[in-house]
C-alpha positions in Angstrom: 257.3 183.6 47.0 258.2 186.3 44.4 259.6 189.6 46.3 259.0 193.1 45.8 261.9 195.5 47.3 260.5 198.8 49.2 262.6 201.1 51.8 261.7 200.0 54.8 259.7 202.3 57.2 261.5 205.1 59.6 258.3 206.3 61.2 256.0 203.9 61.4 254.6 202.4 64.5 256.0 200.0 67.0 253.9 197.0 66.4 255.2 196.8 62.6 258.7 197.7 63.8 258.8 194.4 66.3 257.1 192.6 63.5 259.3 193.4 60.8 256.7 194.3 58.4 256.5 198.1 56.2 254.1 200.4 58.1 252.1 202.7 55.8 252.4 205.5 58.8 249.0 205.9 59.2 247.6 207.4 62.4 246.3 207.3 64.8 246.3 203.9 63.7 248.2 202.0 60.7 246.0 199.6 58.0 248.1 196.6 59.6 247.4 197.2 62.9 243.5 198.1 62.2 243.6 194.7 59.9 245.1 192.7 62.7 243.0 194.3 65.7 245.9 195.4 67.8 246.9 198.2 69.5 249.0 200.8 67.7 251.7 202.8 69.5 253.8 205.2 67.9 257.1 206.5 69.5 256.9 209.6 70.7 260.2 211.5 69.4 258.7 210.7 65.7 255.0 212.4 66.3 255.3 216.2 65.0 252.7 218.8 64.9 253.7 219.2 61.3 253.3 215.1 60.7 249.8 215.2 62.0 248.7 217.7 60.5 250.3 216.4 57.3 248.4 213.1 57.9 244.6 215.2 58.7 244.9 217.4 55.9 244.7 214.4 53.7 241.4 213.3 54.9 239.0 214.0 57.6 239.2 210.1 58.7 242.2 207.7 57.8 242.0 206.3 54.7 243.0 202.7 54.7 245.1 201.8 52.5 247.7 204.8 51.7 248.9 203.3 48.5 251.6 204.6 46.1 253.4 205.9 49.4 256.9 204.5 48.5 259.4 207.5 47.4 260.6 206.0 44.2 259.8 203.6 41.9 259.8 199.6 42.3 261.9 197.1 40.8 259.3 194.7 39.1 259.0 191.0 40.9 261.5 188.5 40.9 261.4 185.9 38.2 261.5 183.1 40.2 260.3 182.2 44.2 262.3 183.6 46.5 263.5 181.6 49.8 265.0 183.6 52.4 267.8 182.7 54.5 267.3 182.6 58.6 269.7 185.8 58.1 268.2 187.7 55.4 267.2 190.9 56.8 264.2 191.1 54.0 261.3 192.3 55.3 259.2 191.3 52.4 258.2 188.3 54.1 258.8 184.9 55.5 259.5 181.9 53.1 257.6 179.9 50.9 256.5 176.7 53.1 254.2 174.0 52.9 251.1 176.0 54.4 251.5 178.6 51.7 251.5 175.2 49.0 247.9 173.8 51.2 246.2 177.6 51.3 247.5 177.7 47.1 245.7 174.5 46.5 242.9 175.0 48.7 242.1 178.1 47.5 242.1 176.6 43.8 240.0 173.5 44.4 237.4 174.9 46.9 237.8 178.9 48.0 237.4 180.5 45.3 234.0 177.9 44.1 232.6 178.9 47.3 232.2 182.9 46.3 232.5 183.4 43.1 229.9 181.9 40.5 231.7 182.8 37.9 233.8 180.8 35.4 237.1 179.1 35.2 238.6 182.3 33.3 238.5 184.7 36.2 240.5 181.9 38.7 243.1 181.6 35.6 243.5 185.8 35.3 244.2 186.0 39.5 246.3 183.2 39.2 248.7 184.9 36.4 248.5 188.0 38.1 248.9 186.7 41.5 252.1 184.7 40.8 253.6 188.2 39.3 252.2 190.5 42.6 253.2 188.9 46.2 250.6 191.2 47.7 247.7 189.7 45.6 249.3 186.2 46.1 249.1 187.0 50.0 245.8 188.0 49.9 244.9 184.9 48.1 246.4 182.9 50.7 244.8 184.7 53.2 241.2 184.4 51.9 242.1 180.5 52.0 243.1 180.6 55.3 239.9 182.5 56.6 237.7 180.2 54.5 240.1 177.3 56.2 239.2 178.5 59.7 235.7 178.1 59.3 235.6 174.4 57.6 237.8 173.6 60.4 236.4 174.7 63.6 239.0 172.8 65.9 241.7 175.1 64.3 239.6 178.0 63.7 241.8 180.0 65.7 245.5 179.0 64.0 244.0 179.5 60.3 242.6 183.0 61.6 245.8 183.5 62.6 247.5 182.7 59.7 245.1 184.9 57.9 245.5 188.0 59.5 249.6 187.7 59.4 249.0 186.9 55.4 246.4 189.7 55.0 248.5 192.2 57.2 251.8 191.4 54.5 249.3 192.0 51.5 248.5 195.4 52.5 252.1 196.7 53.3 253.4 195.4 50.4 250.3 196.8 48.3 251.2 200.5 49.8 254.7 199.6 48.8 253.9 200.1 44.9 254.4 203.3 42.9 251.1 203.4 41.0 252.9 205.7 38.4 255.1 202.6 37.3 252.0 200.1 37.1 251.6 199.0 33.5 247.9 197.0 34.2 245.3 197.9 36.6 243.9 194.4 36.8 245.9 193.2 39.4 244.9 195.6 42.0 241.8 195.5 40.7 241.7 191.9 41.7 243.4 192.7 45.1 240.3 194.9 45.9 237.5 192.5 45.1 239.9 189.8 47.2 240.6 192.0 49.9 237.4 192.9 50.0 235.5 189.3 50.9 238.0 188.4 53.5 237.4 192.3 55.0 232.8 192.2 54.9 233.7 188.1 55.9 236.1 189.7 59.4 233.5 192.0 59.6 230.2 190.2 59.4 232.0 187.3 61.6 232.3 189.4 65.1 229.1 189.6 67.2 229.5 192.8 69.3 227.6 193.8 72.3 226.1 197.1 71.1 225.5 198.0 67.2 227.5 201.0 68.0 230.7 199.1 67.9 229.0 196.8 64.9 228.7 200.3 63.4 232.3 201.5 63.7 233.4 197.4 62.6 231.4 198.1 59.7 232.9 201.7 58.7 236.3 200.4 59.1 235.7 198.0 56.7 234.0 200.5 54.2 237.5 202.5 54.8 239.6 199.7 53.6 237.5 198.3 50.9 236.8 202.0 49.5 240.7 202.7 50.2 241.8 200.2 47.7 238.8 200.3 45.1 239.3 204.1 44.7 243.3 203.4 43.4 240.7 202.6 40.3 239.7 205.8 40.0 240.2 207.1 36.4 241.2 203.7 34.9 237.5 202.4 34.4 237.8 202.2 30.7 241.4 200.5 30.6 239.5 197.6 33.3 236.3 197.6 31.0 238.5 196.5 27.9 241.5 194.5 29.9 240.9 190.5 29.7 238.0 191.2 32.6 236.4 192.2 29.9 234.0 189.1 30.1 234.1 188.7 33.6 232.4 192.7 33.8 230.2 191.9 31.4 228.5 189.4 33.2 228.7 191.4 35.9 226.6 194.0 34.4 223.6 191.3 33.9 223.7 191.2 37.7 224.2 194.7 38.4 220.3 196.1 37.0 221.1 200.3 37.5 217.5 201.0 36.5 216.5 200.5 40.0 212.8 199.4 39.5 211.9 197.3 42.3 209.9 198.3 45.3 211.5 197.0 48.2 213.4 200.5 49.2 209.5 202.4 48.4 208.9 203.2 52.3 212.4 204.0 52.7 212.8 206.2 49.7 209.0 208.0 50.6 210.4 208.7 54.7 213.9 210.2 53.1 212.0 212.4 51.0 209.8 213.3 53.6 213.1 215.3 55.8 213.2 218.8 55.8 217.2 218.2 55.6 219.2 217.6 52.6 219.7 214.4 52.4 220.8 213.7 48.7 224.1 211.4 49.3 221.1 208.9 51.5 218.7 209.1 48.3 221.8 207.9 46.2 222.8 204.9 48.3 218.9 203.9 48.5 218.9 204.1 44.3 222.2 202.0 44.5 220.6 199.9 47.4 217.4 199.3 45.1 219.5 197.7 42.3 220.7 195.4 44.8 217.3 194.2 45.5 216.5 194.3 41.6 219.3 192.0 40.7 218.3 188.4 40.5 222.0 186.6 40.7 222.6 183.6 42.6 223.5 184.2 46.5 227.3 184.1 45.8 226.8 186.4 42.5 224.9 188.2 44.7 227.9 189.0 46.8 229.6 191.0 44.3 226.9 193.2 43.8 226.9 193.9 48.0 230.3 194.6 48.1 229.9 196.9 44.8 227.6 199.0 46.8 230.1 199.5 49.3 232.3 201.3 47.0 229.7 202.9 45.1 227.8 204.5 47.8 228.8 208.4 47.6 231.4 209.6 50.4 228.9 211.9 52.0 226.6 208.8 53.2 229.5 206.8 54.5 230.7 210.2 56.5 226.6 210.0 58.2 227.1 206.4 58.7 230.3 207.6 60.7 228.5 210.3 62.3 225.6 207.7 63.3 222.5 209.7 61.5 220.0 207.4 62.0 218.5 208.2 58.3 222.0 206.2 57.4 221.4 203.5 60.5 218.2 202.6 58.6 219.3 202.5 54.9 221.8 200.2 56.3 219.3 198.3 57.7 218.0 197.6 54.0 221.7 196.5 53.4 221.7 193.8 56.1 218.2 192.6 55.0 220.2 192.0 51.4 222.8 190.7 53.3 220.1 187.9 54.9 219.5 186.9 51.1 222.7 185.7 50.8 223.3 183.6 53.8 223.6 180.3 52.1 227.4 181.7 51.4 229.9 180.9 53.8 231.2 184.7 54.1 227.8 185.8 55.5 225.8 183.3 57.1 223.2 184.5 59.8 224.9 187.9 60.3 222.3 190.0 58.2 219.6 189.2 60.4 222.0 189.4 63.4 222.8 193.2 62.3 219.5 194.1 61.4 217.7 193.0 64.7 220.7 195.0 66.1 220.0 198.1 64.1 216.4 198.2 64.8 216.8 197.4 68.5 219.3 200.6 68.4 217.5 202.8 66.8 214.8 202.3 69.5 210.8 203.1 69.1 211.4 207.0 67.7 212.5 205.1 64.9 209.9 202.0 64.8 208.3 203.2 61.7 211.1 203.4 59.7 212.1 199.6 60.7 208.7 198.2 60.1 209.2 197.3 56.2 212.9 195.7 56.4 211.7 193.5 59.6 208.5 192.8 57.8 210.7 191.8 54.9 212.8 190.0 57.5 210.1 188.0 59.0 208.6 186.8 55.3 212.0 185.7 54.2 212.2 183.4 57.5 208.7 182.2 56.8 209.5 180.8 53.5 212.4 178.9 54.9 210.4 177.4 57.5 207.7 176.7 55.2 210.0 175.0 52.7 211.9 172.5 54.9 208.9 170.4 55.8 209.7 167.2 53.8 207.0 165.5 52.3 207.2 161.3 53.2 206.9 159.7 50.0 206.1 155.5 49.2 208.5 156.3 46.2 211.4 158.5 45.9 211.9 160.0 42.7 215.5 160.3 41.0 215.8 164.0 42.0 214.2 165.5 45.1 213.4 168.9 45.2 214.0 171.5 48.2 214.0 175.3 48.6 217.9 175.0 49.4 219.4 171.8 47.4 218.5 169.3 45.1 218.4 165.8 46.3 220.0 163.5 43.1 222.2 161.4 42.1 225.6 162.6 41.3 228.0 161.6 38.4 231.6 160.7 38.6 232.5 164.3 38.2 231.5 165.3 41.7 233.5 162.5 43.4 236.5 164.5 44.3 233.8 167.6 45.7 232.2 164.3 47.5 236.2 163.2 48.7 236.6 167.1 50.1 233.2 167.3 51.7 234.2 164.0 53.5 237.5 165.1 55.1 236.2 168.2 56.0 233.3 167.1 57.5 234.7 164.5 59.4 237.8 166.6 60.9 236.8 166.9 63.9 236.5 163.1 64.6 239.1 162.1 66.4 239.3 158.1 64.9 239.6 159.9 61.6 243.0 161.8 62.8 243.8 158.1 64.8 243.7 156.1 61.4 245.1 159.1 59.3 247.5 160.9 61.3 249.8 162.9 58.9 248.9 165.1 56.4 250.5 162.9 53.3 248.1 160.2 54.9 245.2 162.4 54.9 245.8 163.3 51.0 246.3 159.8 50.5 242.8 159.2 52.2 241.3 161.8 49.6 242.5 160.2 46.7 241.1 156.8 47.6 237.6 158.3 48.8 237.8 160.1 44.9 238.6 157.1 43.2 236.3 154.8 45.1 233.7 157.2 44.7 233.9 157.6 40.9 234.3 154.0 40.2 230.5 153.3 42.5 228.8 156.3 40.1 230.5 155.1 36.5 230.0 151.7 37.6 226.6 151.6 39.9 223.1 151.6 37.5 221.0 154.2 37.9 218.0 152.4 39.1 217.0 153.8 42.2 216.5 150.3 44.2 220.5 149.5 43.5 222.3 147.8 46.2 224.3 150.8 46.8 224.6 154.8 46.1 225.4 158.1 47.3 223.0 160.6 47.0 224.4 164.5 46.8 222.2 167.3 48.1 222.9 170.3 45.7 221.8 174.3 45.3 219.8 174.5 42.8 221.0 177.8 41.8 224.9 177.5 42.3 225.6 173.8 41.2 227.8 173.2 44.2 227.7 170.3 46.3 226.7 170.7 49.9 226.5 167.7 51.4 226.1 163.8 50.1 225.1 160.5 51.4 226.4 156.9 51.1 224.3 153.4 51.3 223.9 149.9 51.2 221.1 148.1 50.8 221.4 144.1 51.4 219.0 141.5 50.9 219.0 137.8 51.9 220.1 137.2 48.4 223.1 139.8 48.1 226.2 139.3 49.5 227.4 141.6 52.4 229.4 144.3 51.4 233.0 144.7 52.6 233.2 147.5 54.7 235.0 150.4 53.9 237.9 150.1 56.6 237.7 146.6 55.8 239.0 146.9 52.1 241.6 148.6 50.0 241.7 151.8 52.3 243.9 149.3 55.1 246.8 150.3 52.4 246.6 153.8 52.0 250.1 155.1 52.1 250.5 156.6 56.1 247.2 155.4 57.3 247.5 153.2 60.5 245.9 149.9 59.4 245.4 148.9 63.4 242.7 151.5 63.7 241.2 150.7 61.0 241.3 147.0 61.5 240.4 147.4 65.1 237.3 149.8 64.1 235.7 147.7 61.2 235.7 144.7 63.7 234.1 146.0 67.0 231.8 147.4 64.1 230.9 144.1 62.9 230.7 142.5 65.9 228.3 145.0 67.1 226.4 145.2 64.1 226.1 140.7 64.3 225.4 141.0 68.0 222.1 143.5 68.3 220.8 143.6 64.3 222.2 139.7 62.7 223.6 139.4 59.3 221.6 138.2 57.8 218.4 140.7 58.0 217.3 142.8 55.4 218.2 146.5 55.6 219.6 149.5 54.1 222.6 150.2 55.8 223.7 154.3 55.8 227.3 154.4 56.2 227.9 158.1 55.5 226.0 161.2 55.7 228.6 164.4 55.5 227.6 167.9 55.3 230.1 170.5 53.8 230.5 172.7 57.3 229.9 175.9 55.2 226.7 174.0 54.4 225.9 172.7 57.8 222.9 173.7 60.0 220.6 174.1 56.8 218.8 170.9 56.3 221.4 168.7 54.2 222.2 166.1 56.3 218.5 165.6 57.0 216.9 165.8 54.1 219.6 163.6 52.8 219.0 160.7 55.8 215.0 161.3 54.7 215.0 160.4 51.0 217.1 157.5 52.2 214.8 156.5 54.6 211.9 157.0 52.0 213.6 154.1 49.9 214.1 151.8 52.4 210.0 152.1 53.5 209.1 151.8 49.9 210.6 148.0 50.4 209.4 148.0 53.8 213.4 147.9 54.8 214.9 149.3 58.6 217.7 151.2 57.9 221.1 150.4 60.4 224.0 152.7 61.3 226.9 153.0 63.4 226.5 156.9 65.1 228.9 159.3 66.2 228.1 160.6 69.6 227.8 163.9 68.4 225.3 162.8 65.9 222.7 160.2 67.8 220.4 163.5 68.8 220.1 164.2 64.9 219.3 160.6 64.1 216.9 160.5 67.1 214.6 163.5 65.8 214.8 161.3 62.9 213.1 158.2 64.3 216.4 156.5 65.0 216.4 154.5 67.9 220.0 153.0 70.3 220.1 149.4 69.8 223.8 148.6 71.2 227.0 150.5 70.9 231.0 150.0 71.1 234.1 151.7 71.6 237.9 151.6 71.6 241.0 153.3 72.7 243.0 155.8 70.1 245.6 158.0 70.6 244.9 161.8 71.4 244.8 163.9 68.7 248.2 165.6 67.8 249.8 163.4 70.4 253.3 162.5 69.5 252.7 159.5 71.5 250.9 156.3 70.6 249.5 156.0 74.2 245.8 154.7 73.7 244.7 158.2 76.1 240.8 158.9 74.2 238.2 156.5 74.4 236.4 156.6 70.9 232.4 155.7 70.8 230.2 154.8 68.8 226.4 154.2 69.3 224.4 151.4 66.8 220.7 152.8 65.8 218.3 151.2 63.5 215.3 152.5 62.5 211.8 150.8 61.3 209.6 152.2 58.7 206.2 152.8 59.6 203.3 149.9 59.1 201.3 149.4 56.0 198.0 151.7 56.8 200.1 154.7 58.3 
């Protein structure tokens, strides 16, 4: 990775000293060491009176990051990657390996589709930029390996990892910089919209005990987002005419500043009513209102929360540190927004998380004041309930609608989205990781399932009674794939389809043909021995929900429109259930008909000792009779 020389700390703490890395001398505590949530000791012969009160006279609280802290100015970047040796006493940072080259590509083909609406432009200007500036390149590995450690839940905790160490090298080489030798803003104005989803995502992700620890969480992030963000200050004009131009111009139609809505009303009306000044809360309600006001997408709608953050005047976040609970329940507003968003992966179900929190912390005294957002609250909740009834049709048009996604068929474009969704989904299958145990197997496994995928969609017709299909559920408002599902649908008359394991995937480069040999025929035994051949059915081989997607109706409504075709031709619909999954499929109307299993290896064993026992449980279900 390109380097960036810097003279190396002589004061800083003793966590960065062990780990090599530049400490920005912060205290009580550094940034890395609040990034990395660690404890951070400072040696005691380098603390002076004179120090900290050098340090406090700065600001009343840390500010997180200290950048433009380096003594002298900084060579530019290297022209090429930079490989250190097992001697090189760089502390810029380790070598370039082949995690970095996975986060890179992850990043590129899902990360950065899963935030940011916008187009194809802003992922090109990062990318220049990033392979100029390490630190934004770190951060953009980092914000892979945080999105990584979600879609991957069995290895949550190594990509957290990962990302912290990434994240914590981003922000000491960021205070390295001399700001006076910077010839373009843009970068670091990239860094601080970057920095700032992987800090609200570390944030948002933690589920503390008491909202008094939520609340200093969420002031520590407001420190580091603000910290960066304010390096901006007095270079808005150079941004508003660099090649963001575009990029803030859209932003703008999300951004409305008029502030018209009514949702902040009640709030506005009780701030007024104080005897105190409270001017710095009436500004962050205006700048909370426009939030509301803005009608973007949920992952547009992102940007606009985080540009509240650093828009809110520094008086409000100094009575959000204080605890004022005329702050505690303007925040509460911000959490409510927060809960619109929670279809992204970054936020989830932590608005409503933090503003039951807040209201249950604030206690009666404060009731009133929390009526209105958990009024709001409770509405938003009833529409989603409301909306995921699914209506059982006869006949199943070409595009089901749904408050979340879109039920249609997808075109050859989406098959490598559809290839992704698959692997993902299925990691934590263990059979998956017996049949495709490497990582160049699992690529190759991704370029079949692509290929396979978009010769079915050029190739299938469209009609909806086909003898195959995949179906994609898909948001409405974003574009983006959530989940999909595969079929077949065989007749007397139609020949049976060759199962997946049983055809070209047995010579995937790495895979271990045995396991998929020894699955597709204890399948099809199983399958002959409790259903026959040669009955009539649709037969639902896949149904995979993006895990960023998952617990929000995909898979179901998915396995529903499905099951809508096969009644329409009075069909049962068969499939072969993981054990994990035969509870969903039973809600469903799925019922156990047989079952089988077989010995694999355990996962990440270096031996091939057959130590797991693999299952699988065989369900059909029956549409309904005539006069229902």
């Amino acid at each position: 990775m390109m380097r960036r020389r810097h003279k190396k700390s002589r004061r800083g703490c003793l966590e960065c000293k062990r780990r090599h890395i530049k400490c920005d001398e912060t205290r009580p505590q550094c940034i890395n060491c609040v990034t990395a949530e660690r404890a951070c000791p400072y040696p005691a012969s380098t603390t002076s009176p004179a120090s900290a009160a050098s340090a406090s006279s700065k600001s009343g609280s840390p500010q997180m990051p200290r950048a433009g802290c380096s003594p002298g100015p900084v060579p530019g970047p290297a022209p090429g990657l930079h490989l250190l040796d097992d001697d090189d006493d760089d502390d810029n940072g380790p070598p370039v390996n082949l995690l970095h080259m996975e986060l890179l590509y992850h990043y590129l083909t899902d990360t950065f589709a899963s935030y940011s609406p916008m187009s194809d432009t802003l992922q090109q200007i990062i990318m220049r930029h990033a392979l100029r500036e390490p630190y934004l390149m770190y951060q953009v590995l980092a914000v892979s390996a945080r999105h990584l450690s979600v879609l991957r839940p069995q290895q949550a905790d190594y990509y957290h990892d990962q990302a912290i160490e990434l994240q914590t090298r981003a922000l000491s080489l960021f205070n390295a910089i001399d700001l006076a030798s910077l010839t373009s803003r843009v970068p670091v104005f990239v860094f601080s919209s970057t920095l700032g989803f992987h800090a609200l995502y570390d944030m948002l992700s933690h589920r503390d005990d008491t909202f008094a620890s939520a609340l200093a969480r969420f002031t520590g992030y407001l420190r580091l987002h603000r910290g960066v963000y304010h390096v901006m200050d007095g270079h808005g004009d150079e941004i508003a005419q660099s090649e963001l131009k575009p990029i803030i111009e859209l932003g703008k139609q999300w951004y409305v500043m008029a502030g018209e809505g009514h949702e902040c009303d009640d709030l506005r009306a009780r701030i007024e009513a104080r005897t105190e000044e409270l001017e710095a809360a009436r500004r962050a309600i205006s700048l909370l209102q426009c939030v509301f006001d803005g009608k973007p997408t949920p992952a547009a709608r992102i940007h606009v929360l985080l540009a509240w953050t650093t828009m809110i005047p520094r008086p409000f976040v100094a009575m959000l540190e204080a605890g004022r609970p005329e702050a505690m329940a303007v925040l509460a507003y911000y959490f409510l927004a927060l809960h619109l968003c929670r279809e992204v992966w970054i936020i989830g179900d932590s608005g409503r998380f933090l503003l039951e929190s807040v209201a249950a912390y604030l206690g009666p005294e404060w009731a009133p004041w929390m009526e209105r957002p958990c009024q709001m609250l409770q509405e938003v909740e009833a529409v989603i309930c409301a909306t995921t009834i699914v209506t059982t049709a006869k006949a199943v048009p070409m595009a089901t609608q749904h408050a979340q996604f879109a039920i249609q068929r997808p075109s050859a474009a989406d098959a490598p989205r559809i290839a992704r969704i698959h692997l993902a989904a299925m990691d934590t299958n263990p059979l998956l990781h017996a049949q495709f145990p490497t990582p160049s197997s699992l690529l190759a496994l991704e370029d079949f399932l692509t290929a396979e995928t978009a010769d079915a969609l050029s190739s299938s017709p469209s009609s909806p009674s086909s003898s195959s299909g995949v179906l994609v559920a898909r948001d409405p408002e974003t574009g983006v794939v959530a989940g999909f599902a595969k079929w077949d649908a065989t007749t007397t008359t139609v020949k049976k389809k060759t199962k997946l394991e049983e055809g070209e995937l047995r010579y995937a480069e790495g895979c271990r043909r045995e396991f998929l040999d020894g699955y597709a025929a204890l399948a099809e035994e199983a399958k002959k021995r409790s259903f026959g051949h040669a009955t009539p059915c649709y037969q639902l081989n896949f149904v995979c929900t993006d895990p960023a997607y998952q617990g929000r109706g995909a898979g179901s409504l998915l396995t529903r429109t499905v099951l809508d075709m096969a009644a329409a031709e009075g069909l049962p619909v068969y499939l072969e259930s993981t054990m994990v999954a035969v509870p969903l499929y039973e809600k469903l109307g799925f019922r156990a008909i047989d079952g089988f299993e077989m010995g694999i290896p355990r996962r990440g064993s270096s031996s091939d000792e057959l130590s797991e026992t693999y299952r699988e449980i065989c369900m059909v279900w029956y549409p309904p009779p005539a006069h229902e």
